[in-house]
Every structure is written in C-alpha cells, then in structure tokens.
Biotite code that builds the C-alpha atoms (Angstrom):
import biotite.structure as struc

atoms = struc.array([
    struc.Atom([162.998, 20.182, 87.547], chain_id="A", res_id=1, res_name="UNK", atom_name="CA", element="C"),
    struc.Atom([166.317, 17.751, 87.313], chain_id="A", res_id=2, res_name="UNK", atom_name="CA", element="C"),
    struc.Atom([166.230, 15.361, 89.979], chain_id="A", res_id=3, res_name="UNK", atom_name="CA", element="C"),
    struc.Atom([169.811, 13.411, 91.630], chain_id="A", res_id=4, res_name="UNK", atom_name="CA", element="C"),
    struc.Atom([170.377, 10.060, 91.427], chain_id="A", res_id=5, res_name="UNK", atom_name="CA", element="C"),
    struc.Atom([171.356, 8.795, 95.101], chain_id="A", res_id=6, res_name="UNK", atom_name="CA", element="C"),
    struc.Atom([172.492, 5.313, 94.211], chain_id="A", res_id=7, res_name="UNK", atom_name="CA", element="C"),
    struc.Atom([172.935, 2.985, 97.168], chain_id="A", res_id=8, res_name="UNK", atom_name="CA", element="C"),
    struc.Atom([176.043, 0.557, 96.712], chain_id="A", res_id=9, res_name="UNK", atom_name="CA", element="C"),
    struc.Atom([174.290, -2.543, 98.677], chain_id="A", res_id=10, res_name="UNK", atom_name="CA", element="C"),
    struc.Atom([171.052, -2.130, 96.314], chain_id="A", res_id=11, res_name="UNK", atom_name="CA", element="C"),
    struc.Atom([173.334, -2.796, 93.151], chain_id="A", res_id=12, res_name="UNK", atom_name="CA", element="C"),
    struc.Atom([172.612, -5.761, 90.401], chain_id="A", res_id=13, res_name="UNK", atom_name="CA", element="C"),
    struc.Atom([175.827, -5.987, 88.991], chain_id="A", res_id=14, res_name="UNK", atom_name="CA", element="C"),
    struc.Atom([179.412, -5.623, 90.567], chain_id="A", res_id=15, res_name="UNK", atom_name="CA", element="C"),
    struc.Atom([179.800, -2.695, 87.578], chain_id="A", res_id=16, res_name="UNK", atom_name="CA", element="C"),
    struc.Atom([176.754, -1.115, 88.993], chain_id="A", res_id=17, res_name="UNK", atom_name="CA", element="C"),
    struc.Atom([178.398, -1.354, 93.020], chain_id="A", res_id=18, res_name="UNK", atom_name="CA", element="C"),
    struc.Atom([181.406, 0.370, 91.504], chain_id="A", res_id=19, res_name="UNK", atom_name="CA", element="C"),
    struc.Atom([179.751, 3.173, 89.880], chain_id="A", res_id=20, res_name="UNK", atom_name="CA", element="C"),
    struc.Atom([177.482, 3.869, 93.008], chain_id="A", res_id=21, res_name="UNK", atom_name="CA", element="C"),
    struc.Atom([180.714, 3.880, 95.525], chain_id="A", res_id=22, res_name="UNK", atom_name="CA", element="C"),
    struc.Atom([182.874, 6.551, 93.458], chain_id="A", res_id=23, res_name="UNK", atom_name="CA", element="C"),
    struc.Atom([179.575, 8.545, 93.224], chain_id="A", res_id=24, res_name="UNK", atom_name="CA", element="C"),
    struc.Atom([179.139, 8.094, 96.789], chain_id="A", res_id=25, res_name="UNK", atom_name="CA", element="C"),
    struc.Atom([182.613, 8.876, 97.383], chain_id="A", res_id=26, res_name="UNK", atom_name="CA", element="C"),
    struc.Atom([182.487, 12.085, 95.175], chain_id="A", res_id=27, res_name="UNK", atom_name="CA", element="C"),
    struc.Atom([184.818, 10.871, 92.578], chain_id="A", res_id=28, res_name="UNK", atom_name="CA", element="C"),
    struc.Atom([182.070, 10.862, 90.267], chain_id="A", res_id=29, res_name="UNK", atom_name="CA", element="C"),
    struc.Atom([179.538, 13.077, 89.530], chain_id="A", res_id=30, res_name="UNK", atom_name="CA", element="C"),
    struc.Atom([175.997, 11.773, 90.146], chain_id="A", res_id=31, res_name="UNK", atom_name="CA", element="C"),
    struc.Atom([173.530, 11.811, 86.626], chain_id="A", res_id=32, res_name="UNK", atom_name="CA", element="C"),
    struc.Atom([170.826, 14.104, 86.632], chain_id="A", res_id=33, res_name="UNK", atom_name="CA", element="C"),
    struc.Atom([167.584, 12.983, 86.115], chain_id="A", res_id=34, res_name="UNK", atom_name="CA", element="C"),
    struc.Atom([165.093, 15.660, 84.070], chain_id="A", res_id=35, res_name="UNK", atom_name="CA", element="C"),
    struc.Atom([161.347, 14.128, 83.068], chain_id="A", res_id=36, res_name="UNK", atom_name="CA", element="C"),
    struc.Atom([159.990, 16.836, 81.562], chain_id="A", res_id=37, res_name="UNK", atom_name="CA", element="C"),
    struc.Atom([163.412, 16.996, 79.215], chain_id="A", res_id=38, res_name="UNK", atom_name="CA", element="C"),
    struc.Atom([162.910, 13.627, 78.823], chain_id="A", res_id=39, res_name="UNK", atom_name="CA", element="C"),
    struc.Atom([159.403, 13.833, 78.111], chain_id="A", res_id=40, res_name="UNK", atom_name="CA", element="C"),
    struc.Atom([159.689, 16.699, 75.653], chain_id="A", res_id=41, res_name="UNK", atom_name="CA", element="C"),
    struc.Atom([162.378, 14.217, 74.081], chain_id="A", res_id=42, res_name="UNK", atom_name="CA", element="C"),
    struc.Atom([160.017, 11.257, 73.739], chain_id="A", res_id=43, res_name="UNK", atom_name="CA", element="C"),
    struc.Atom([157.419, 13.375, 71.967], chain_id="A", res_id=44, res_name="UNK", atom_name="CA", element="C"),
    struc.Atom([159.864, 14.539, 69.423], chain_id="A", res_id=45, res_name="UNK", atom_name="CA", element="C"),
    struc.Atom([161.381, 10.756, 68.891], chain_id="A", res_id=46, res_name="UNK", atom_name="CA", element="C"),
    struc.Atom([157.764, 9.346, 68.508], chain_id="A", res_id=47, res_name="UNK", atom_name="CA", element="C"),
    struc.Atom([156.573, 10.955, 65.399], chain_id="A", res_id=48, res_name="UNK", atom_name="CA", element="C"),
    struc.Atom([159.139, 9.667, 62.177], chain_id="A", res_id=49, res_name="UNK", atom_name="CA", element="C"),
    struc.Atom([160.286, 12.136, 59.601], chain_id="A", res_id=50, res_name="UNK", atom_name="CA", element="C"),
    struc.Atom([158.053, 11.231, 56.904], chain_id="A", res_id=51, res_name="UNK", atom_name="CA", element="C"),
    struc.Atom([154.924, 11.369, 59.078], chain_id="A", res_id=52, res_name="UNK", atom_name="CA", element="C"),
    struc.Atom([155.397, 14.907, 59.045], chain_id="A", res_id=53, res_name="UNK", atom_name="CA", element="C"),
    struc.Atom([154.736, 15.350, 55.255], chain_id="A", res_id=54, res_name="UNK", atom_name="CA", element="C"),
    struc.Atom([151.885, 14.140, 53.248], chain_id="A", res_id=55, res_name="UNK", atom_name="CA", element="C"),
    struc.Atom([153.871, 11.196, 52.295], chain_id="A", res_id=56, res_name="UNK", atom_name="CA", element="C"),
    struc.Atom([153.522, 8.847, 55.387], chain_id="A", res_id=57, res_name="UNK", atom_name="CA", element="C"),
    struc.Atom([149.953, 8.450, 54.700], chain_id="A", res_id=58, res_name="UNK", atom_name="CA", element="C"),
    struc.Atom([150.917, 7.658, 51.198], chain_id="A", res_id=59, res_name="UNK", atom_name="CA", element="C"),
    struc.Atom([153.463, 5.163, 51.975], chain_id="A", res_id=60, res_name="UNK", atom_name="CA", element="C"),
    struc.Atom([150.830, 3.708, 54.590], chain_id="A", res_id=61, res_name="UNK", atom_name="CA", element="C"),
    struc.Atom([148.025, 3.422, 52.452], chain_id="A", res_id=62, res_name="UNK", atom_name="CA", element="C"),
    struc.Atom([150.934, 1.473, 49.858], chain_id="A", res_id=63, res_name="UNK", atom_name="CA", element="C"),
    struc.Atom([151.945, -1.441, 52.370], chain_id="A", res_id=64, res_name="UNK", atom_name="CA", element="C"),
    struc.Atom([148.207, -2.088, 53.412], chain_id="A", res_id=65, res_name="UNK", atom_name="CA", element="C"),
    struc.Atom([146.823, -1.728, 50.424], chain_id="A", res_id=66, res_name="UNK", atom_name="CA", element="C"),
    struc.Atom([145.449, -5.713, 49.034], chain_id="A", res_id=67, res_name="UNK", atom_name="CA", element="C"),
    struc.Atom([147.381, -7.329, 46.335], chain_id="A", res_id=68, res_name="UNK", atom_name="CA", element="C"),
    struc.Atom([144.939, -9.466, 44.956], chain_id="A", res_id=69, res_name="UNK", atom_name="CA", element="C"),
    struc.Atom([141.313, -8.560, 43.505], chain_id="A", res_id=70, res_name="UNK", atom_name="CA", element="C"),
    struc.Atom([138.529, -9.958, 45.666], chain_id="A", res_id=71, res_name="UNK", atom_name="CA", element="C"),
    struc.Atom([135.196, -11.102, 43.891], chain_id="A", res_id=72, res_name="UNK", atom_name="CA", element="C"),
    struc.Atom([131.682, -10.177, 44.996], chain_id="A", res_id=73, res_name="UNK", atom_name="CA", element="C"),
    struc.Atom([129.619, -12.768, 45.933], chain_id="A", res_id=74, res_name="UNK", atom_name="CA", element="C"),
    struc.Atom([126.342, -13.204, 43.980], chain_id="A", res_id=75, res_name="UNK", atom_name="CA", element="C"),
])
C-alpha cells in the first residue's frame, strides 16, 4: 500500500529541500509515493549477486579464502 509524502517546508535541512516541499505543497509538484513492500520486494532481489545464483559463487568463494601458503603440523 503506497503511502504520500507530506513534506513540511519549516522541517527542511537544506534550502533545496524548502523549495521542493513548497511547490509540492503548492501543487506544482507532484508529491513521491512511498511503497515498502515494492521496496522491500526490491531489496530482496538487489541482495543476492548474479553469480550467487549459479554454482559458481561458492566456487569463486571458496578461491579468495582459500590459504596460500602450506601450514606444517606440529609434532
């Protein structure tokens, strides 16, 4: 469910940010839409990289860790 930014032109940071709110207050702008579960479903795609998909981000992961040098057993 999209929810509406209602920005308040006092609360702004940044003289940029006081602009934007008074045109959307004013109606000369249209207000951004805000939709979490969009956003959510977004995140979740974003998270996971290509190659972790296949067999070959293991591979690649076990690569990079994997030690360089031979270490001895104690006796």
């Amino acid at each position: 469910m999209p929810d509406e930014v209602k920005p308040n032109p006092s609360e702004s940071p940044t003289q940029d940010a006081q602009l934007a709110a008074e045109n959307i207050a004013s109606g000369e702008e249209k207000a951004p839409g805000v939709d979490i579960e969009e956003d959510y479903k977004a995140a979740q795609q974003l998270s996971v990289s290509g190659i972790d998909r296949t067999g070959e981000g293991a591979k690649a992961a076990e690569e990079v860790t994997a030690p360089k040098q031979e270490v001895g057993q104690s006796e």
